[in-house]
The first five atom37 places (N, CA, C, CB, O) and aatype in JSON, in Angstrom:
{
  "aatype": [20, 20, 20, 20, 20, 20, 20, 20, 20, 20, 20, 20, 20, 20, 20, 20, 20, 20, 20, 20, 20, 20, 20, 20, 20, 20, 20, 20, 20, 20, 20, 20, 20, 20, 20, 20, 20, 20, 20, 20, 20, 20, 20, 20, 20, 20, 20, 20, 20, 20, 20, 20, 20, 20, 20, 20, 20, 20, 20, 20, 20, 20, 20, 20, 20, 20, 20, 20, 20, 20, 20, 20, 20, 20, 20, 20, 20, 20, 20, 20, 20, 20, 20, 20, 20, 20, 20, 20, 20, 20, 20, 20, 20, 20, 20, 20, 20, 20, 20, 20, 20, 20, 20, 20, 20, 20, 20, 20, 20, 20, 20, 20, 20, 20, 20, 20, 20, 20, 20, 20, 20, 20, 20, 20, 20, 20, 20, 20, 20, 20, 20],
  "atom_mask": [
    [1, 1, 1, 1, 1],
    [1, 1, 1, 1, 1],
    [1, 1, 1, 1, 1],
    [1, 1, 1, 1, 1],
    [1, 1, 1, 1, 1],
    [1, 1, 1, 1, 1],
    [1, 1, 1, 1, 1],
    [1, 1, 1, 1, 1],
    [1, 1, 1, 1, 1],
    [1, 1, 1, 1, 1],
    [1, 1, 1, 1, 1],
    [1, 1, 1, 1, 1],
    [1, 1, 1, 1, 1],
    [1, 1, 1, 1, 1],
    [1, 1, 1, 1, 1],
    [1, 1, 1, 1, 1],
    [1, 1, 1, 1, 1],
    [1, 1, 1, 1, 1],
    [1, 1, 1, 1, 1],
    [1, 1, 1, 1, 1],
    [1, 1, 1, 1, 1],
    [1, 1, 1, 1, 1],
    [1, 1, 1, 1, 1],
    [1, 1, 1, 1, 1],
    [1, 1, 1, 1, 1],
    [1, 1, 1, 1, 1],
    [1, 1, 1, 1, 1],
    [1, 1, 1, 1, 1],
    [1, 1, 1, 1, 1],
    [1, 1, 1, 1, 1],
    [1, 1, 1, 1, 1],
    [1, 1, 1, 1, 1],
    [1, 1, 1, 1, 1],
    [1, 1, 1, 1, 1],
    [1, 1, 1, 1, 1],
    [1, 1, 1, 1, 1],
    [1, 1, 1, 1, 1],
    [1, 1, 1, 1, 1],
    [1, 1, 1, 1, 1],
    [1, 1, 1, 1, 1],
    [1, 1, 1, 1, 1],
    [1, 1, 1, 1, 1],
    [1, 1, 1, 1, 1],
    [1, 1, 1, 1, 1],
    [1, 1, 1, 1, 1],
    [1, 1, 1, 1, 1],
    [1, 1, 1, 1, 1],
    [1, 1, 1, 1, 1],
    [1, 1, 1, 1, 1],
    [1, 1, 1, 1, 1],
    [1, 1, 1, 1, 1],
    [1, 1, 1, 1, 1],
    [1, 1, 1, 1, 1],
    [1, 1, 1, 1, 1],
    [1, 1, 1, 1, 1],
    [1, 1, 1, 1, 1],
    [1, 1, 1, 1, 1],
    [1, 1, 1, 1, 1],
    [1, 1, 1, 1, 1],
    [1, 1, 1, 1, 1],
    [1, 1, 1, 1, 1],
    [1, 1, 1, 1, 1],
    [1, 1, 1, 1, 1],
    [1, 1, 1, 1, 1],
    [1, 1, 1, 1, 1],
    [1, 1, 1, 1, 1],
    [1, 1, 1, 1, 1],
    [1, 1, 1, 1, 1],
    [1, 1, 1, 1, 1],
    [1, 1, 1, 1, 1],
    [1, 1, 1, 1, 1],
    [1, 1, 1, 1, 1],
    [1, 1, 1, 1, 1],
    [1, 1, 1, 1, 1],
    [1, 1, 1, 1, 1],
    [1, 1, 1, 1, 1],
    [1, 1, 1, 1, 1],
    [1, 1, 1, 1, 1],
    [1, 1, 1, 1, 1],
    [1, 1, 1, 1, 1],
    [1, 1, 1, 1, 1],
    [1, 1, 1, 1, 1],
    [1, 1, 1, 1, 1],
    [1, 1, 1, 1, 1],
    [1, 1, 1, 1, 1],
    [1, 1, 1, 1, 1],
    [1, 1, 1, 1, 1],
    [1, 1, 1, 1, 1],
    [1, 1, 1, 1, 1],
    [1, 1, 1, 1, 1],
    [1, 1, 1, 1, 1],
    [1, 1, 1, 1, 1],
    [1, 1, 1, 1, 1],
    [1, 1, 1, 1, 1],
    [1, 1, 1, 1, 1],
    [1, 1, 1, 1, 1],
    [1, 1, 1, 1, 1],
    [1, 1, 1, 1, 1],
    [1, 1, 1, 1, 1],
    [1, 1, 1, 1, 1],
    [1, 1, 1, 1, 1],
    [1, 1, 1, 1, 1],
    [1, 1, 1, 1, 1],
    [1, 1, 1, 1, 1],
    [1, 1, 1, 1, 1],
    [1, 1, 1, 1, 1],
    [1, 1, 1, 1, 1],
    [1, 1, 1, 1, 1],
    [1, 1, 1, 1, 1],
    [1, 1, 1, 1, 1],
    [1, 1, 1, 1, 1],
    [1, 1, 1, 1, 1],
    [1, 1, 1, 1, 1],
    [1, 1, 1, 1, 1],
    [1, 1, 1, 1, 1],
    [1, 1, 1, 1, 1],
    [1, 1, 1, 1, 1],
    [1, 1, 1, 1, 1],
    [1, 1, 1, 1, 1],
    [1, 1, 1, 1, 1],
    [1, 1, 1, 1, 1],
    [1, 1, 1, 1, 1],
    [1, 1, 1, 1, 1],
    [1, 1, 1, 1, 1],
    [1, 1, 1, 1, 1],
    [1, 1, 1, 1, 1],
    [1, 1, 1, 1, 1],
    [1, 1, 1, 1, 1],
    [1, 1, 1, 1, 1],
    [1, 1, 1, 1, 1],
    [1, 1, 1, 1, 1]
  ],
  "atom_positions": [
    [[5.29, 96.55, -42.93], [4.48, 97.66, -43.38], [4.24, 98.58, -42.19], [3.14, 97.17, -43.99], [4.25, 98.0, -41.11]],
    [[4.07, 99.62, -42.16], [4.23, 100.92, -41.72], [2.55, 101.33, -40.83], [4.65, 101.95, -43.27], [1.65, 101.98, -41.35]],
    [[2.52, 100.8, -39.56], [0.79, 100.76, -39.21], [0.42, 102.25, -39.87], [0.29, 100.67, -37.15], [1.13, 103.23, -40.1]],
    [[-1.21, 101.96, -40.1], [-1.74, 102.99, -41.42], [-1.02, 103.4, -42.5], [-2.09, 104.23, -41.04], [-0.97, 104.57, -42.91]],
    [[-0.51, 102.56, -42.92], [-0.61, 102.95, -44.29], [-0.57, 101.87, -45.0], [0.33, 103.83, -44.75], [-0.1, 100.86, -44.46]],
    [[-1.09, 101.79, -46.54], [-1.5, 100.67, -47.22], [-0.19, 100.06, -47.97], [-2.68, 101.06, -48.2], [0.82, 100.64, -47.6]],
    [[0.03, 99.1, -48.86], [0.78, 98.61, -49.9], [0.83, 99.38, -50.61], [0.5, 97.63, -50.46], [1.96, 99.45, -51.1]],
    [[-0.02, 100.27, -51.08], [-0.33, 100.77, -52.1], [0.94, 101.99, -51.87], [-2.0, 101.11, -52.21], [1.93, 102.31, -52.53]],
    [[0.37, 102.42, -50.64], [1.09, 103.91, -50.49], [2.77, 103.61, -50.64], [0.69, 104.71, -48.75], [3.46, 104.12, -51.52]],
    [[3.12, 102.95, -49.89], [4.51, 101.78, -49.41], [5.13, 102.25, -50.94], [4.05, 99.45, -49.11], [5.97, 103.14, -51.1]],
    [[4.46, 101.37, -52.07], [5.14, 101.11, -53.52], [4.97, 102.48, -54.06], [4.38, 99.85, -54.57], [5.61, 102.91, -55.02]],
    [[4.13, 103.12, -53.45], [3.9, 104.37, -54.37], [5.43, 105.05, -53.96], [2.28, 105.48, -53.92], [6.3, 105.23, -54.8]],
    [[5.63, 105.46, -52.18], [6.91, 105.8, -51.93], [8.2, 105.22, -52.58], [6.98, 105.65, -50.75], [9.08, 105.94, -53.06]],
    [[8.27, 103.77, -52.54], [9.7, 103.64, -53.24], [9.97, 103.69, -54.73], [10.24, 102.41, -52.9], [11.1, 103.73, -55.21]],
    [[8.64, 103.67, -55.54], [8.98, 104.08, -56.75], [9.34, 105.3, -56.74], [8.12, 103.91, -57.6], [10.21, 105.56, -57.56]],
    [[8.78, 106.58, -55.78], [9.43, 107.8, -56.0], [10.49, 107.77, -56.06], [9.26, 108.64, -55.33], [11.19, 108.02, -57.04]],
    [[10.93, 107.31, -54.56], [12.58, 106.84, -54.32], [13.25, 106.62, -55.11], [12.92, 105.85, -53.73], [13.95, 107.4, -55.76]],
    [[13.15, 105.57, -55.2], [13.94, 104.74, -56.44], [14.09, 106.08, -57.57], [12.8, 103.12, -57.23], [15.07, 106.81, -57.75]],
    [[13.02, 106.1, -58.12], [13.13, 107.38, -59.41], [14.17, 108.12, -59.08], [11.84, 108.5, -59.59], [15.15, 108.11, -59.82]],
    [[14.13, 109.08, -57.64], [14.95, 110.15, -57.56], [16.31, 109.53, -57.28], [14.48, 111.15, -56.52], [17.29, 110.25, -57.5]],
    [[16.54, 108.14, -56.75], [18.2, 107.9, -56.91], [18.54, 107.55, -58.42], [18.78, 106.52, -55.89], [19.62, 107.16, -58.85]],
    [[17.57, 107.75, -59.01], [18.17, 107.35, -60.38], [18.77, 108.74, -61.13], [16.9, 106.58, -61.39], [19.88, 108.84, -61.64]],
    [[17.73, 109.81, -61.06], [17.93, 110.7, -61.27], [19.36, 111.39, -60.7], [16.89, 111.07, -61.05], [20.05, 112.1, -61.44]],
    [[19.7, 111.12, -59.4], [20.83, 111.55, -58.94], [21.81, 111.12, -59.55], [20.98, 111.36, -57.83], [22.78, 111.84, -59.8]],
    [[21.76, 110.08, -59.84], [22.6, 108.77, -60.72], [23.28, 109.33, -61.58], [21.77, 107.64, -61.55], [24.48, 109.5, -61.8]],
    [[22.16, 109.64, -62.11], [22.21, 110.68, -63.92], [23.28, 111.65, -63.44], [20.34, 111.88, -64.59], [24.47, 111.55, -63.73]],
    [[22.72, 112.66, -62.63], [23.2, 113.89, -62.74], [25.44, 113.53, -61.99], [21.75, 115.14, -61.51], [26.36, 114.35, -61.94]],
    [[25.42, 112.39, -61.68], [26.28, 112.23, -61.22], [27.44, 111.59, -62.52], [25.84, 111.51, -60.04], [28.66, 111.57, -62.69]],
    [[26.58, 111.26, -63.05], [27.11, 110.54, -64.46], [27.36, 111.87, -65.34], [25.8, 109.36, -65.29], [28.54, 112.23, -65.34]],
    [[26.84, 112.33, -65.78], [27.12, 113.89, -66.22], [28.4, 114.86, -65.95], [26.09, 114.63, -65.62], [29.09, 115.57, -66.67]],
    [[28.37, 114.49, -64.32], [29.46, 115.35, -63.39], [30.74, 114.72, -63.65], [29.18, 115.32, -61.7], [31.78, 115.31, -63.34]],
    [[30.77, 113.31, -64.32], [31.7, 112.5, -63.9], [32.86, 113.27, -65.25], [31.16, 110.6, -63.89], [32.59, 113.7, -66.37]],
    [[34.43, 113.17, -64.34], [35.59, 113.2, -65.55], [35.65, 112.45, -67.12], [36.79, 112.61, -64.89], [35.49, 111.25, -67.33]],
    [[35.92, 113.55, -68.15], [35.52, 112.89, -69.36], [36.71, 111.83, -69.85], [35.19, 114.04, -70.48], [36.92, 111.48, -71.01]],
    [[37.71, 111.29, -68.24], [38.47, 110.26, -68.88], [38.42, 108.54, -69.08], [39.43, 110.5, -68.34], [37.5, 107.85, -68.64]],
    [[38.73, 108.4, -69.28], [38.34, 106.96, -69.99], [38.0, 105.9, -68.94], [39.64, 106.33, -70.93], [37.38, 104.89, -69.27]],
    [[38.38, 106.1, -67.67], [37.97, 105.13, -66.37], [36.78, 105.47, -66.05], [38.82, 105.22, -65.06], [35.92, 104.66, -65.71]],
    [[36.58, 107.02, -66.16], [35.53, 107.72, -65.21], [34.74, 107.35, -66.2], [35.56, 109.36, -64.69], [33.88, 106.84, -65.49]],
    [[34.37, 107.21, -67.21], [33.56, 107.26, -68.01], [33.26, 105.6, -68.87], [34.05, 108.44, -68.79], [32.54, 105.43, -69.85]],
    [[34.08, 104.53, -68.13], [33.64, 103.44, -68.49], [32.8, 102.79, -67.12], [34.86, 102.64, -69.07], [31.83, 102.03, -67.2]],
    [[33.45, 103.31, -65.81], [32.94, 103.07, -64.4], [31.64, 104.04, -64.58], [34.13, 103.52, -63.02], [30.62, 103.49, -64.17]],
    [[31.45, 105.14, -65.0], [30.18, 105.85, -65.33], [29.11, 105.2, -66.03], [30.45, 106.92, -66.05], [27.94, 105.08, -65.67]],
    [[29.82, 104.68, -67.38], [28.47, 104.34, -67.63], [27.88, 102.74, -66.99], [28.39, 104.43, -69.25], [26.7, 102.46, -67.16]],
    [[28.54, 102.03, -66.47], [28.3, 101.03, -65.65], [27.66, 101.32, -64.99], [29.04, 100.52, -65.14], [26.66, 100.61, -65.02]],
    [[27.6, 102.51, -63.85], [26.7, 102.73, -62.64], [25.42, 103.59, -63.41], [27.58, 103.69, -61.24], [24.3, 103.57, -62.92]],
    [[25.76, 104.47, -64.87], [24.49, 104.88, -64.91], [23.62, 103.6, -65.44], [24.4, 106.16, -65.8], [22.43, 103.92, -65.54]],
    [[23.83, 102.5, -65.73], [23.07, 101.21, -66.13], [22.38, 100.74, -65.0], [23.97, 100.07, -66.68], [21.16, 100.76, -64.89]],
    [[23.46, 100.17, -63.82], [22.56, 99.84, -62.75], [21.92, 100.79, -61.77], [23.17, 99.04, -62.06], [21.0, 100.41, -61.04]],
    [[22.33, 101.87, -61.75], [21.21, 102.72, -60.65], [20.2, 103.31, -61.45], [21.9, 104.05, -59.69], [19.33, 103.87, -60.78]],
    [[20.06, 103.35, -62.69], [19.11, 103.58, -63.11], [17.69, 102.44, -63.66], [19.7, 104.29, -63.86], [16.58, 102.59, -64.16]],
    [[18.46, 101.41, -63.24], [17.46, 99.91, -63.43], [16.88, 99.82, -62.4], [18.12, 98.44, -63.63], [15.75, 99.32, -62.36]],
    [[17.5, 100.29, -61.29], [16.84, 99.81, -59.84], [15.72, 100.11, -59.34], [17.47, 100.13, -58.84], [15.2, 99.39, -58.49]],
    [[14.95, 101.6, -59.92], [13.62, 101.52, -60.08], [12.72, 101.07, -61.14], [13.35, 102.46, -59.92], [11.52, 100.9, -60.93]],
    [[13.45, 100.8, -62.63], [12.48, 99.93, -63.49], [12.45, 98.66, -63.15], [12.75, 99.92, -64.87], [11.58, 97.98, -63.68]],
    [[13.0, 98.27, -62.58], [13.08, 96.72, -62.01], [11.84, 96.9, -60.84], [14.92, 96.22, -61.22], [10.92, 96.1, -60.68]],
    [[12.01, 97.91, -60.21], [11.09, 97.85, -58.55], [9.15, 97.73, -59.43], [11.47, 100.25, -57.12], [8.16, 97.0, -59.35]],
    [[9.67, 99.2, -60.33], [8.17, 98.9, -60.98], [7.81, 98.1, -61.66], [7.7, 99.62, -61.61], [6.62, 98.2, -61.96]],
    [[8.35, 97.29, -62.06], [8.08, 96.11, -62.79], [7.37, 94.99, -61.34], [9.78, 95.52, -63.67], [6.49, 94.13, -61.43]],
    [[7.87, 95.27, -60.55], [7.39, 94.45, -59.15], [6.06, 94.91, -58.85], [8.36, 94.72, -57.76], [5.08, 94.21, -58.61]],
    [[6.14, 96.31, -58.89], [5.0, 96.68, -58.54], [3.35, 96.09, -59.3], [5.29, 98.06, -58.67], [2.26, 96.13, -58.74]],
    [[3.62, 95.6, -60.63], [2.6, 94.51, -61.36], [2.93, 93.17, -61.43], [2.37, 94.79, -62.73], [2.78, 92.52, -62.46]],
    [[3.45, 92.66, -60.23], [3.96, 91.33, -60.46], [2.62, 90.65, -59.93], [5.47, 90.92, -59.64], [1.87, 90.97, -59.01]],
    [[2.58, 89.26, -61.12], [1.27, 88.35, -61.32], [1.26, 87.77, -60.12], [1.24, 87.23, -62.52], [0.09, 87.58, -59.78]],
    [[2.19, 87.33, -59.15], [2.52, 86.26, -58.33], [3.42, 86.88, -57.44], [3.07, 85.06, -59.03], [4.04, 87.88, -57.78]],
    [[3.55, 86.28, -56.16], [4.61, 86.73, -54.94], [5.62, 85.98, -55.27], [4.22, 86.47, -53.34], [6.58, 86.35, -54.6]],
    [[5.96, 84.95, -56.08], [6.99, 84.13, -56.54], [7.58, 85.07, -57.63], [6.48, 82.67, -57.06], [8.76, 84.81, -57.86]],
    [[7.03, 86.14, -58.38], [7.36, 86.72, -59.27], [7.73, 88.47, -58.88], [6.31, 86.37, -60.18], [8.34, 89.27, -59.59]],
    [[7.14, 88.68, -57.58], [7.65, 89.91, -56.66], [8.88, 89.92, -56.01], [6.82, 90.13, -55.62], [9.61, 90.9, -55.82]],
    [[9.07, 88.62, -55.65], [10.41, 88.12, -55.05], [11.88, 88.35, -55.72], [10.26, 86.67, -54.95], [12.95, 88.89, -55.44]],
    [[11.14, 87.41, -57.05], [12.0, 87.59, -58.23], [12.81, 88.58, -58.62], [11.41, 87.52, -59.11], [14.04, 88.62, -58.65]],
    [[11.5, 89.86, -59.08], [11.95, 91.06, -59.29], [12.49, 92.25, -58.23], [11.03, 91.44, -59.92], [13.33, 93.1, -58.52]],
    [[11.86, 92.12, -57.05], [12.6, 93.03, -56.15], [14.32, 92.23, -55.26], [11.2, 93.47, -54.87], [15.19, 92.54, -54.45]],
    [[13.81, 90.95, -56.27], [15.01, 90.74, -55.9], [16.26, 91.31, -57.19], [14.98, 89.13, -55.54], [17.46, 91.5, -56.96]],
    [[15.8, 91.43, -58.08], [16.81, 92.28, -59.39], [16.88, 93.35, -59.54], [16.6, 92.16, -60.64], [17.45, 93.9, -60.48]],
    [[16.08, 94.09, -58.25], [16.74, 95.56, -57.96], [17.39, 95.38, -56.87], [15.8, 96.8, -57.74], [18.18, 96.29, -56.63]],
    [[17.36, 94.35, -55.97], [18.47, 94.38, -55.17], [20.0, 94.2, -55.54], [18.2, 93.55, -54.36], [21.02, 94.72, -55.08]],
    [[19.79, 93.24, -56.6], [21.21, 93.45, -57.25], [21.75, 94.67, -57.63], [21.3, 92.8, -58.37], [22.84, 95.18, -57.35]],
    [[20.62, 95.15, -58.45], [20.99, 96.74, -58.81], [21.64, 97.43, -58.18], [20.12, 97.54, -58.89], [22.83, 97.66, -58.41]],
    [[20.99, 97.88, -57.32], [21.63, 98.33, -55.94], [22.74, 98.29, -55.43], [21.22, 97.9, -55.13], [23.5, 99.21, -55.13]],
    [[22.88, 96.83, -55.29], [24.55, 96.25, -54.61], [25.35, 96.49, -55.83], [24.74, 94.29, -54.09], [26.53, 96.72, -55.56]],
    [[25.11, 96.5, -56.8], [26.08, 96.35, -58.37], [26.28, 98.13, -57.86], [24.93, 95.76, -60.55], [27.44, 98.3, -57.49]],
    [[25.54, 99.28, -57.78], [25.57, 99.86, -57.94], [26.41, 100.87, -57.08], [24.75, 99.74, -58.23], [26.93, 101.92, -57.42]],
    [[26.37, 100.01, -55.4], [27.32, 100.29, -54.59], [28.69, 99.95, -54.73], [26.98, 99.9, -53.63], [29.63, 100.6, -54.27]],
    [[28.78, 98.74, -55.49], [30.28, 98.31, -56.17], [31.11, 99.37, -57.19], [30.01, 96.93, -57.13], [32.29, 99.23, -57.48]],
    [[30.33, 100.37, -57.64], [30.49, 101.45, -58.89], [30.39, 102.57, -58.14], [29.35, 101.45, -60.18], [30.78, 103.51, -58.82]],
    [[29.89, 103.1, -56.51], [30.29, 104.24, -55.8], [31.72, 104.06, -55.47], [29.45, 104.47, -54.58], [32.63, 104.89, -55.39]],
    [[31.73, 102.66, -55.29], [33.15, 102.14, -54.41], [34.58, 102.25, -54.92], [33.08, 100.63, -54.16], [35.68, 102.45, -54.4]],
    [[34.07, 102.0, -56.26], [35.27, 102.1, -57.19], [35.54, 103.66, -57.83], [35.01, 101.01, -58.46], [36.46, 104.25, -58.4]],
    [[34.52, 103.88, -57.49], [34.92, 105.46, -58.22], [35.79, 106.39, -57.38], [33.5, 106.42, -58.5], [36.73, 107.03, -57.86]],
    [[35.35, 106.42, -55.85], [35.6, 107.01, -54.71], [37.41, 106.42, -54.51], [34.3, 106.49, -53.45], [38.24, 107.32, -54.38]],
    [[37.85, 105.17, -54.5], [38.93, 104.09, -54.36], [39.63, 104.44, -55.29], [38.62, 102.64, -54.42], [40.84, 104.5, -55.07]],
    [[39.1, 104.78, -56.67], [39.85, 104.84, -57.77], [40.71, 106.55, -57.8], [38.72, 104.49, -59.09], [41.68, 106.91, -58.47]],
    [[39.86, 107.32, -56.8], [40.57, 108.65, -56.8], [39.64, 109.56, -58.12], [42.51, 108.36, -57.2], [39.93, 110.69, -58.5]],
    [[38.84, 108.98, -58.49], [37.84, 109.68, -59.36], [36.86, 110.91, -58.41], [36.77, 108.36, -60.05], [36.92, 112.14, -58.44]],
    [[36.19, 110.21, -57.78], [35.24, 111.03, -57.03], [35.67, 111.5, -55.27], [33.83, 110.08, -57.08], [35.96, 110.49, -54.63]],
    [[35.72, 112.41, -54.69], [35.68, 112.33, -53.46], [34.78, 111.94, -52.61], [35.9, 113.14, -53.18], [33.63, 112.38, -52.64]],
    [[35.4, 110.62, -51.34], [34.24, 110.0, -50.82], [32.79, 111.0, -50.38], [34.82, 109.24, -49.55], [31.61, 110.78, -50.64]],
    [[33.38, 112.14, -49.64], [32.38, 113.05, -49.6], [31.69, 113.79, -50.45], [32.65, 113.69, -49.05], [31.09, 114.76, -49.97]],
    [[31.62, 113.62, -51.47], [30.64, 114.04, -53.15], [29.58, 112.59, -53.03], [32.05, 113.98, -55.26], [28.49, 112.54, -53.58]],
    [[29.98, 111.82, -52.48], [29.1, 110.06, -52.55], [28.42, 109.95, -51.8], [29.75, 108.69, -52.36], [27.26, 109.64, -52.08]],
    [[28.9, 110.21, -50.28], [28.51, 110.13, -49.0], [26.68, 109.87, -48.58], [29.09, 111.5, -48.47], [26.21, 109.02, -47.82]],
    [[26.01, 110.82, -49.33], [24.87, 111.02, -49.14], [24.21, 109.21, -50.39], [24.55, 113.02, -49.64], [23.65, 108.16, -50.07]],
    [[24.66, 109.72, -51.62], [24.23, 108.43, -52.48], [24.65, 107.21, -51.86], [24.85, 108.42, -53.92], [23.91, 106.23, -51.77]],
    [[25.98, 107.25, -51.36], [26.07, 105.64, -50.82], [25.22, 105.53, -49.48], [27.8, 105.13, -50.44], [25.2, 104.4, -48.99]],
    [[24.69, 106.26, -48.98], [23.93, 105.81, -47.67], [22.42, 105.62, -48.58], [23.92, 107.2, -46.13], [21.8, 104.62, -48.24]],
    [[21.84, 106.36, -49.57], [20.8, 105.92, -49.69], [21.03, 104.31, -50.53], [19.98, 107.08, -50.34], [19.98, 103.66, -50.59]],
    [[21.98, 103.79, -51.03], [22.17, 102.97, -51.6], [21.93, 101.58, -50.43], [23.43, 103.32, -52.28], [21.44, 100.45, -50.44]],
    [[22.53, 102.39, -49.61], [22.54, 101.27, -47.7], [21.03, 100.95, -47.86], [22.9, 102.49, -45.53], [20.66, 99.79, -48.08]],
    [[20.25, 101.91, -47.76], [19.1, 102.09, -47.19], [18.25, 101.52, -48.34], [18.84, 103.55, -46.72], [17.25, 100.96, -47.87]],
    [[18.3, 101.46, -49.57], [17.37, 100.65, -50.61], [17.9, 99.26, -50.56], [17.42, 101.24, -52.22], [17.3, 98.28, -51.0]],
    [[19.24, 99.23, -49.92], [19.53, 97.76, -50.15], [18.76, 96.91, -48.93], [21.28, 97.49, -50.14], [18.18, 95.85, -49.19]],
    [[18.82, 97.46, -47.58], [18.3, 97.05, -46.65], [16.44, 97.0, -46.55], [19.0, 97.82, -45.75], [15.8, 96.05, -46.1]],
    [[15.87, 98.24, -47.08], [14.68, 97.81, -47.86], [14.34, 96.65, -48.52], [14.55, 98.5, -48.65], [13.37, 96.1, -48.01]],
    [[14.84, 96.05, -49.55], [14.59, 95.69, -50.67], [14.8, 94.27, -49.9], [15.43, 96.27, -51.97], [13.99, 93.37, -50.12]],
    [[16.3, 93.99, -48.66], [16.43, 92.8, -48.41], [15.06, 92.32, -47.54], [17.78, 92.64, -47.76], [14.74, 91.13, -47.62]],
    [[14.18, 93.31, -46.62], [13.67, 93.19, -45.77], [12.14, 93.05, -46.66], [14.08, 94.22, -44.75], [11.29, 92.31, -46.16]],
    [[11.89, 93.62, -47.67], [10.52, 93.5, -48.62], [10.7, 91.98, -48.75], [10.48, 94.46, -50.32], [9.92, 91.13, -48.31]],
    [[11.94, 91.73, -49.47], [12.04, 89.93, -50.17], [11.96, 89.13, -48.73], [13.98, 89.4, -51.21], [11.07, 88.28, -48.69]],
    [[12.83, 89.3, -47.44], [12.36, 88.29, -46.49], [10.77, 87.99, -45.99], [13.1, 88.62, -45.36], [10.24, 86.96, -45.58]],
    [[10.04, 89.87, -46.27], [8.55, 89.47, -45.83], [7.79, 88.53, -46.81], [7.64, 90.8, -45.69], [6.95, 87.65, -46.59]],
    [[8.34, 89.01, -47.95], [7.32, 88.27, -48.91], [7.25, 86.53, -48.8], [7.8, 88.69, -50.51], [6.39, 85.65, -48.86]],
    [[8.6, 86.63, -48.6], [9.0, 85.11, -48.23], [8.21, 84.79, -47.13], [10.56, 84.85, -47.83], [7.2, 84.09, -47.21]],
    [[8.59, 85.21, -46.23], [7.61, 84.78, -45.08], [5.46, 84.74, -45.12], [8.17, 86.0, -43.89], [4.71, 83.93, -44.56]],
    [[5.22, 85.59, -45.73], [4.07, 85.65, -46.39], [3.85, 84.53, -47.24], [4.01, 86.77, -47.08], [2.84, 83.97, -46.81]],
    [[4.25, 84.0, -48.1], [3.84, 82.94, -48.99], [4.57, 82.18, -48.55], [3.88, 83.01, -50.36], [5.32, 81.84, -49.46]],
    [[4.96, 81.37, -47.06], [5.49, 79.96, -46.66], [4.18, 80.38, -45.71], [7.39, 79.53, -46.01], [3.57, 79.35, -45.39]],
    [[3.77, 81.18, -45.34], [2.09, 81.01, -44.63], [0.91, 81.07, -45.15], [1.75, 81.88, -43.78], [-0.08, 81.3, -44.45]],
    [[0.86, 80.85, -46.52], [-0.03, 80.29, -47.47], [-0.42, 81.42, -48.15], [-1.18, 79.51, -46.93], [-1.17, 81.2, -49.1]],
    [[0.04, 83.15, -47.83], [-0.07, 84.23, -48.14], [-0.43, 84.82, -47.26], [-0.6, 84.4, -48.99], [-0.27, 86.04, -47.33]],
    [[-1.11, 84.2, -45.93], [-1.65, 85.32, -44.94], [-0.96, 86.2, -44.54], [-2.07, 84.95, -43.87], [0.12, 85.71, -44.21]],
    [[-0.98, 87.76, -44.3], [-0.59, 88.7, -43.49], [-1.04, 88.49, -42.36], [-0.82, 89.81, -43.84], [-0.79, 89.27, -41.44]]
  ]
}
């Protein structure tokens, strides 16, 4: 956590986040060729990048740190699923890597989040919960 500033603020930021890569998601899904690869690899990635913040907020009311874990751990999948669907699009000759460039780095950067939220939490509840 980020000295001064709360949990609160923290989740408030990556739900924005999250929201707006979803939104990009969208608008990228939209952009995509109306042929039959682009548009079966499309709607695949608009599934998982657009889960990756209903999954985060779903964390954000989790009953239990066993159940925060859980779920920010199923937007981490998201995420990685979702970098597997930049990868293929870009590889496949669909998209140019540089049209991605910017989405696959924020994709880096929620994945490395998300791994580093689940190791604290972990570490937090093997110390009985103390911060």
């Amino acid at each position: 956590m980020e000295e001064g500033r709360g949990k609160k603020e923290e989740f408030v930021d990556l739900r924005q986040r999250t929201k707006a890569f979803a939104l990009r998601v969208i608008r990228l899904y939209v952009s995509l060729p109306k042929r039959t690869e682009a548009q079966v690899i499309g709607k695949q990635l608009l599934r998982s990048g657009t889960s990756v913040g209903a999954n985060y907020r779903e964390a954000y009311r989790a009953r239990s740190k066993a159940e925060y874990i859980s779920t920010v751990g199923i937007s981490l999948r998201e995420v990685e699923e979702t970098g597997y669907w930049f990868e293929l699009l870009v590889e496949a000759g669909i998209v140019p890597e540089n049209k991605l460039r910017s989405l696959q780095q924020e994709c880096g950067e929620l994945t490395a989040i998300f791994v580093s939220s689940i190791k604290k939490a972990k570490r937090s509840s093997s110390r009985g919960g103390a911060e």
